[in-house]
N, C-alpha and C positions, 0 to 999 in steps of 0.2 A: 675869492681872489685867486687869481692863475699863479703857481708856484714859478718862483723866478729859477732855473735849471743854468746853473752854469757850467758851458762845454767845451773842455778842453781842448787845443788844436793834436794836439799829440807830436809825432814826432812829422816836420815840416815838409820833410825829404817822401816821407810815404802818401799813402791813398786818404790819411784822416783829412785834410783840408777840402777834398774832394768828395769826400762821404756827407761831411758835414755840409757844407755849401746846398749840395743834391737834399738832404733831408730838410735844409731849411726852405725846397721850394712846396714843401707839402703843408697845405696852408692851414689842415687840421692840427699843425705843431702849436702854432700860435695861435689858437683854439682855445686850445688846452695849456699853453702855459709861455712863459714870458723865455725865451732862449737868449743867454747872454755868453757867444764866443769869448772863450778868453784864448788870445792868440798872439798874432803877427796880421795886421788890418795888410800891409803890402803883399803877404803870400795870399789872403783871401782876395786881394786885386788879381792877382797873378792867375789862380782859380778862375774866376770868372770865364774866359772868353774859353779855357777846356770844354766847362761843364754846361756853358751857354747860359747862363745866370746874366740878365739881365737889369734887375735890381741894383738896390744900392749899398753900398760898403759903409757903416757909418764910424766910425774908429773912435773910442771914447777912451777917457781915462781916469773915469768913476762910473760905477754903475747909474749913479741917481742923474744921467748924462742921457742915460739908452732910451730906445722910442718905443721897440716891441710891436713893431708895425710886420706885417707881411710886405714882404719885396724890399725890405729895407734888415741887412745884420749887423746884428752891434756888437764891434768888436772890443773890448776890451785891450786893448793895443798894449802891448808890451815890449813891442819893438825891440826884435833880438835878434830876428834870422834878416840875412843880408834878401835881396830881392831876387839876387842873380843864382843862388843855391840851386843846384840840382835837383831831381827828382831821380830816386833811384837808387841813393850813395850814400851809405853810412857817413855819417857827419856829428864830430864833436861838438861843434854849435848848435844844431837840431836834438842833439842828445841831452843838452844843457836846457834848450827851450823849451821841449819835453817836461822836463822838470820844472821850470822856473813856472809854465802854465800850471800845474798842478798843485805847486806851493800858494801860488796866487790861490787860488781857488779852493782851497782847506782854508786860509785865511779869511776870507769872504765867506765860506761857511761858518765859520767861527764867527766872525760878527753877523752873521745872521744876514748879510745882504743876502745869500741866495739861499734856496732851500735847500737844493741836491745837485750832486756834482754828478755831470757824466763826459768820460772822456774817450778820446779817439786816440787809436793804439800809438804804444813808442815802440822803438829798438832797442832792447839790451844790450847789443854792442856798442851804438851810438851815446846810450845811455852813461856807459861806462867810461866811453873816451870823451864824453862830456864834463869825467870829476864825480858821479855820480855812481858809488859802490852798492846798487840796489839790486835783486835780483829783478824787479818790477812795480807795477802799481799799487800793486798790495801793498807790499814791503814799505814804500816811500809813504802811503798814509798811513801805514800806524805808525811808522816812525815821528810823522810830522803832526799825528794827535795822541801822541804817548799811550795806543794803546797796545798790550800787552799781548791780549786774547781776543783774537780775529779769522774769520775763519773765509776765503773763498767760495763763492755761491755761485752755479750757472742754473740757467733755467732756458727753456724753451717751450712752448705750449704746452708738450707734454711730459716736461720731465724735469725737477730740480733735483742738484745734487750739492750737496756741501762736501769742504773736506777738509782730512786731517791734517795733509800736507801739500805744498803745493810745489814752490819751485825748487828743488832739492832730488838729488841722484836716488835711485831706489832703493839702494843701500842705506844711506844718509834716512832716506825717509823710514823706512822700517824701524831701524834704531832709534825713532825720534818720536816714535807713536807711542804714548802710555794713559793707561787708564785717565788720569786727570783730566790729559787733551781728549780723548777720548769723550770724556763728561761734559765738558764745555763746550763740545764744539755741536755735540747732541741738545743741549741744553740752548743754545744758540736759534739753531732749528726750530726747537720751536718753540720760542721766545719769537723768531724773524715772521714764520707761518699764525702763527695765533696771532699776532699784531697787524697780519694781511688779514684777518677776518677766516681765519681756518678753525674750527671748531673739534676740538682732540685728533690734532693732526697726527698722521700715521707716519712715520718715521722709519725706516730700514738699513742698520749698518751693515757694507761690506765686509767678506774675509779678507783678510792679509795673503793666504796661500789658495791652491786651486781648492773648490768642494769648499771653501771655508776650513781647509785641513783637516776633515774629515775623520774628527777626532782623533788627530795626533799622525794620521796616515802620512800628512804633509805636513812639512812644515818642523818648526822646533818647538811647538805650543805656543805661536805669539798672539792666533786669538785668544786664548783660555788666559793669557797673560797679559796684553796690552790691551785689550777689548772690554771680554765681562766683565768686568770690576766695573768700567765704568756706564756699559750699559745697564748694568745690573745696580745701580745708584741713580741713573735716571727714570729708573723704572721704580723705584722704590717711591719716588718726589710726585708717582701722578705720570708721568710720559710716557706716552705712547709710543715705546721703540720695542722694535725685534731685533735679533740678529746676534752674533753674525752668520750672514746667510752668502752662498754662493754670489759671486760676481758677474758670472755667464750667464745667470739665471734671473739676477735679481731687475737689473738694468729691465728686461723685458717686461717683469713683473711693475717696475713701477711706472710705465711707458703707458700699460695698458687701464694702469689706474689704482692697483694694487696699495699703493705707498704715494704719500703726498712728497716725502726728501727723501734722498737716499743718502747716507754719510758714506762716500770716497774716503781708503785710506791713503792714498796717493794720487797726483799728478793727473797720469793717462789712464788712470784706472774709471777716472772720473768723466775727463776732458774729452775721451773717446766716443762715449755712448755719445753724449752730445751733441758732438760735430756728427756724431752718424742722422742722429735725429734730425739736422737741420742747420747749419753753419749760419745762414742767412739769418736764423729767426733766432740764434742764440746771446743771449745777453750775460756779460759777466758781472756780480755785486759781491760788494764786501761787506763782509756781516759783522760787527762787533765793536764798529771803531766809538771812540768818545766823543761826548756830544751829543751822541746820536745823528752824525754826519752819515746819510748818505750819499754812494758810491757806485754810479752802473758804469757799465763799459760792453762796446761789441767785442763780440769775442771770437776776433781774427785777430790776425798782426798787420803790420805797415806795407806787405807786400809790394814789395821796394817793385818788383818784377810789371809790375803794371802801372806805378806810382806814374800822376800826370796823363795819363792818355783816355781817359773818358770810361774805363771798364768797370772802375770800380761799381760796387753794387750798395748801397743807401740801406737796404734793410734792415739789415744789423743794427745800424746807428738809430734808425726809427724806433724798433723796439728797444732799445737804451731809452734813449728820449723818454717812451712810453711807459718805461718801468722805473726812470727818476721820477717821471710825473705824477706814478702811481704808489710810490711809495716815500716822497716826500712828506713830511711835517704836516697837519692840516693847521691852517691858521682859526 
């Protein structure tokens, strides 16, 4: 049976209604598995005559409603953004729909209507003048499935990387990296890689400072402090990790096939290689949450700068799609 994948619009004002629309004319989607928009049916009207979608709009308001037809999407209507909204402009109502699409949608995973969620980017600004104190998507699902320990995933053909921290200042993030999270978020890894059919997946955590602090040369000893301990406990348990090993170094090393994960202790340390690898073909997932809900997402922003005018690019959201469909539940 095709996993039912429900895909959030994101924020209304950006390029996700436009992404989405475009990836649902790729008829290998509904192939492989049943896509159920959960949105605004009047902004995916709106959409249309941009992106030259010719098909039909179908607006439901229960999933057991939807048809999972090619040329026909089903939107789960939540009817929230006004029709006349901008494209381009930070907006507290799209900051709010943003959210209310994603709540919807952690809920329906929870009852098991759909298998995996995938969403199309919000705005943190709009977010937050929405009422919504989140730093991002992360954040609002574990909040909204009480989990605790969760870690940030990207991948791209040739390269995952998880991490310790994500949206938080460098500073803030250093201080906030200890052994424990350390443990977990390695243990995550590959928990997430061995349940993709990975076989003593190889695992490599970065340094905190350059060279990996180079034995004290950098740095105040926070790998010898926030680090070994816990790699040196998941290495105890059976797992396959190294590290910590250079940052400059290692990225290349796992690109080439070195390393199956690479553990990020922060941010851009992580989000960098990445987008250098390939922006288009990058997918972001979260690892940890309860239930066992999954969570993909492309991994750009709403780029207000082009929102509405036909530029956006569909790949990113294809391989979301493709990486909810591939790592959803099997029934």
């Amino acid at each position: 049976m095709r996993p039912i994948i429900g895909i959030t619009m994101g924020d209304a004002a950006g390029i996700g209604p436009e992404i989405i629309v475009k990836a649902l004319t790729h008829a290998e989607v509904y192939q492989q598995c049943r896509p159920l928009l959960i949105g605004d049916a009047k902004i995916i009207e709106k959409v249309k005559p941009i992106v030259g979608f010719t098909g039909i709009v179908h607006a439901i308001k229960d999933p057991s409603e939807a048809k999972y037809e090619f040329g026909s999407i089903d939107v789960l209507d939540l009817d929230i953004i006004p029709s006349d909204l901008p494209f381009g402009e930070v907006s507290a109502v799209a900051g709010d729909g943003a959210f209310q699409y994603l709540a919807k949608a952690i809920d329906l995973a929870k009852e098991k209507k759909i298998h995996s969620i995938c969403t199309a980017p919000l705005n943190k600004e709009a977010l937050h003048k929405g009422g919504h104190m989140y730093p991002g998507h992360t954040e609002i699902l574990a909040d909204l499935t009480d989990t605790e320990e969760f870690s940030m995933m990207l991948t791209t053909p040739n390269l995952k990387v998880i991490h310790l921290t994500t949206h938080m200042g460098l500073i803030e993030a250093i201080e906030s990296i200890n052994p424990e999270r350390t443990y977990k978020v390695i243990k995550l890894a590959h928990e997430t890689l061995t349940k993709a059919g990975f076989h003593n997946p190889s695992i490599a955590v970065c340094g905190i400072n350059p060279h990996a602090g180079e034995n004290g040369l950098f740095g105040n000893g926070e790998e010898e402090e926030k680090l070994m301990p816990g790699i040196e406990r998941a290495q105890k348990e059976g797992i396959n990790v190294t590290g910590p090993l250079p940052a400059d170094t290692l990225f290349f090393r796992a690109g080439r096939g070195d390393f199956d994960m690479v553990v990020a202790c922060y941010h851009d340390q992580g989000h960098a290689p990445i987008k250098v690898m390939g922006i288009e073909a990058g997918v972001n997932i979260t690892v940890g949450l309860k239930g066992g809900i999954i969570r993909t997402s492309v991994d750009h922003g709403t780029a207000f700068d082009i929102a509405g005018k036909n530029i956006a690019d569909e790949k990113s959201m294809l391989a979301a799609i493709h990486s909810a469909i591939e790592l959803a539940p099997k029934e």
